[in-house]
ROTI-314821 format. One record per atom (N, C-alpha, C, O, CB): y negated, x negated, z. Coordinates in pm, whole numbers, plus 50000, padded with zeros to 5 digits. Glycine has a CB too. Layout:
<recs>
YXZ
...
</recs>
This chain:
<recs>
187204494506144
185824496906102
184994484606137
185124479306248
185244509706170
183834478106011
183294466106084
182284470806175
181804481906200
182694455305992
182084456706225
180514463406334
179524454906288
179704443806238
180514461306538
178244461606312
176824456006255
175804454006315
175404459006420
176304462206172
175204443606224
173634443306298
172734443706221
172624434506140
173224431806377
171884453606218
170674451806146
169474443006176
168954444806287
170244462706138
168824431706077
168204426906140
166614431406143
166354443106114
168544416006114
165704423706171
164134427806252
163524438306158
162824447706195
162844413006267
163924435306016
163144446505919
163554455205852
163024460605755
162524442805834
164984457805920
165744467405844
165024481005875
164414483205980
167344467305885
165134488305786
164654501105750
165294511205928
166434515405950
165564506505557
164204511806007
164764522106074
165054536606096
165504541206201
164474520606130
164754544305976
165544556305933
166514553105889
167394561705897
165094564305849
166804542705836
168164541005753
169424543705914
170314551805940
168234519805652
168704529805997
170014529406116
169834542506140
170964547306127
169944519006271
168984552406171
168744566006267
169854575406201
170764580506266
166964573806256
169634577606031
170564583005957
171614579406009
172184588206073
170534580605834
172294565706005
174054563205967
174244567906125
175204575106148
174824542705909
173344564006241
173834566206384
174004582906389
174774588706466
172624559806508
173024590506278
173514608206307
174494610506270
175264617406338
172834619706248
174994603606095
175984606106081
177534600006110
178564604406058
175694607906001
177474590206193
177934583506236
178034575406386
178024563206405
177764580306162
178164589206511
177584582506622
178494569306671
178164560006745
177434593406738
179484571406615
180694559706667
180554546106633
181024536406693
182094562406609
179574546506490
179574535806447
178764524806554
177824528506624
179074537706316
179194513006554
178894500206660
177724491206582
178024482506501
180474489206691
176454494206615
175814488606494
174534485006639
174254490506745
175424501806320
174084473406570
172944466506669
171964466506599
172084462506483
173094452206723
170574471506652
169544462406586
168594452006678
168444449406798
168574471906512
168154448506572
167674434406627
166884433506702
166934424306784
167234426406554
165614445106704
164724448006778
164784452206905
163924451006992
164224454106729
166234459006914
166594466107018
167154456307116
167364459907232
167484476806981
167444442907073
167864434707194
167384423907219
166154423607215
169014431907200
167864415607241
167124398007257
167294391407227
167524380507281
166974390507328
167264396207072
167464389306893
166324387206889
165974376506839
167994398406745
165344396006935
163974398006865
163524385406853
163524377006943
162904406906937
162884383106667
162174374006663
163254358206573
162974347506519
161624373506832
164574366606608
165774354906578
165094346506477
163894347806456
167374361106511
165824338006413
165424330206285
166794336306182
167854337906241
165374309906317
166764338506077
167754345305981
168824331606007
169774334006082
167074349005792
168734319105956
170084308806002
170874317306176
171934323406190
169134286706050
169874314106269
170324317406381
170824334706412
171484335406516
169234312306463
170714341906374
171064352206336
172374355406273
173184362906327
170244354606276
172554350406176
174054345306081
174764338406160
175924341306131
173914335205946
174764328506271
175454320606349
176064330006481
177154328506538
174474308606388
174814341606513
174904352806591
175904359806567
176944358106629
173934360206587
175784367806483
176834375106362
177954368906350
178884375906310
176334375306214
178044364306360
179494353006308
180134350906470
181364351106478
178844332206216
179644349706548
180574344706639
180844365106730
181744369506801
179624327306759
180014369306695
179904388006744
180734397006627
180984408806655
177854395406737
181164391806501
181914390706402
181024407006397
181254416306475
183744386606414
179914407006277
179004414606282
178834417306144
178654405806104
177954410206352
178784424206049
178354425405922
176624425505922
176214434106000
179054438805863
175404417105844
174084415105877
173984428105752
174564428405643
173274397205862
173034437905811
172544448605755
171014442705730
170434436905822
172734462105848
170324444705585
168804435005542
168394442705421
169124450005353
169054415505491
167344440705407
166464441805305
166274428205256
166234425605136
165214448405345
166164419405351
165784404105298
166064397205164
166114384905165
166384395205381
166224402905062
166894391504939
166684382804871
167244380104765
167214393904857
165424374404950
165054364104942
165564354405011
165994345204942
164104364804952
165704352905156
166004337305216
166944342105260
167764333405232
165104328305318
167814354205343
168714355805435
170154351905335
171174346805381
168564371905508
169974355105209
171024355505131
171494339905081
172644335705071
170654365205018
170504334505060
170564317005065
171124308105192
171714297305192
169024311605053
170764316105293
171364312105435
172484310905440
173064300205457
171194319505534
173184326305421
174254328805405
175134324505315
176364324205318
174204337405405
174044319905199
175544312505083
175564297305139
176234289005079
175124311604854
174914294105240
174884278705269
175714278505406
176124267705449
173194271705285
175944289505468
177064285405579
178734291605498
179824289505553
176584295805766
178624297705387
179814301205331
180164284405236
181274279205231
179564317705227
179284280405190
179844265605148
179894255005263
180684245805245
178904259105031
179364255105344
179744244705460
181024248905531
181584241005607
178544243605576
181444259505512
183214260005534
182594269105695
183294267305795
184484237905557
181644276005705
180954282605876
181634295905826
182104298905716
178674284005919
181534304005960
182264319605956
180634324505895
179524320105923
183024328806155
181114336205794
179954346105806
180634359205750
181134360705639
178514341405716
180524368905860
181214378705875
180594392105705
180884404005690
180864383306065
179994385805643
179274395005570
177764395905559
177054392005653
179664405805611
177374399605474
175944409705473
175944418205347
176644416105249
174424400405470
175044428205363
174784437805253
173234436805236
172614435305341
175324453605288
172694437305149
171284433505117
171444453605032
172114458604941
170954413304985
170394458605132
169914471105080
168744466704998
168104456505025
169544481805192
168524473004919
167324474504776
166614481404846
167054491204907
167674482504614
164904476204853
164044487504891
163754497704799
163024506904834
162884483104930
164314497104664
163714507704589
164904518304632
164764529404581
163464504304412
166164516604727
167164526504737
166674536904814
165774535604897
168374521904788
167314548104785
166274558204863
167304557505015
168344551005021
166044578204768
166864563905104
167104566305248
168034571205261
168614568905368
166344572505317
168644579805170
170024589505180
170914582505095
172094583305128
169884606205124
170634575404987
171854564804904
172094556505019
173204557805071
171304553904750
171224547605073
171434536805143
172284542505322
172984535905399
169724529005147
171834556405328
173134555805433
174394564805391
175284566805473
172654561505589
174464570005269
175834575905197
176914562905176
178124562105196
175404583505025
175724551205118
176794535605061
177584530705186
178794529405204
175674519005002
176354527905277
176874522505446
177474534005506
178244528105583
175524517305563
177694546705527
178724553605576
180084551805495
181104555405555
178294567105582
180194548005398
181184549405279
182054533105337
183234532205372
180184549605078
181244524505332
181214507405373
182304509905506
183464506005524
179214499205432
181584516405572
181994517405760
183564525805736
184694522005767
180434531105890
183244534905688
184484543105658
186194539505620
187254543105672
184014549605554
185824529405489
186744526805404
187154509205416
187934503205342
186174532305261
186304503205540
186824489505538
187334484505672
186974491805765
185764480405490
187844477505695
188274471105759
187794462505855
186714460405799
188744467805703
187714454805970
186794447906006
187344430606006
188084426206094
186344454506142
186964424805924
186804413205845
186834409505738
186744398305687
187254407605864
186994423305685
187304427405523
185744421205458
185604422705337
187594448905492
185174417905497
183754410905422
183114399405439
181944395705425
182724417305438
184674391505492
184214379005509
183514371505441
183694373605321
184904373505524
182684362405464
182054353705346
181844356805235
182014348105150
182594344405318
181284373205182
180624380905103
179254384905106
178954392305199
181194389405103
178424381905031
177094388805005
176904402104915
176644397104805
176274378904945
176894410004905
177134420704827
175594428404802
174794422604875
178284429904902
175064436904742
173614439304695
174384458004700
175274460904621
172904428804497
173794469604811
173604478104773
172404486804638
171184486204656
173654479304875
172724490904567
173524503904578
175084497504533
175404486304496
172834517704461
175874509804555
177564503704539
177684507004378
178424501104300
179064514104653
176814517204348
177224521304199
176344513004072
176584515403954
176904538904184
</recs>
């Protein structure tokens, strides 16, 4: 199963959901530790060496980050860019489904855009 981090603006019903339905799952947020404030590069460098899948709304700069340490040949363990128009119960049905059915490195150097369908 991978492990995650959500970062500073991820939706926090979303984590509250996947942690009810999912207490096992190993998932960080950002706020909750002494990330707070990270920079999205430094964050991805975080992730990568904590081998972390980045849980975001961001799909503006975090995803550019990330395609720029996947061409400089850098680890990046993943991210999933949730859609804010996804509702609260898609977005933790997709990420329980994600956690469930993969592997942990199975998303290496992937950017992927929820919803799954």
């Amino acid at each position: 199963m991978p492990r995650f981090v959500a970062d500073e603006n991820f939706n926090g019903a979303v984590v509250r959901g996947l942690l009810r339905r999912r207490s096992t799952l190993d998932l960080v947020r950002v706020q909750d530790s002494d990330l707070s404030g990270i920079s999205d590069p430094d964050l991805l460098a975080w992730a990568a060496r904590e081998q972390r899948v980045v849980l975001t709304h961001d799909v503006t700069t975090l995803r550019q980050f990330a395609e720029d340490r996947i061409c400089a040949g850098l680890p990046m363990p993943g991210v999933f860019e949730v859609g804010e128009h996804l509702s609260i119960r898609e977005a933790i049905e997709d990420l329980v489904l994600i956690a469930e059915c993969s592997q942990e490195g199975e998303w290496e150097g992937q950017v992927r855009f929820l919803p799954l369908r």
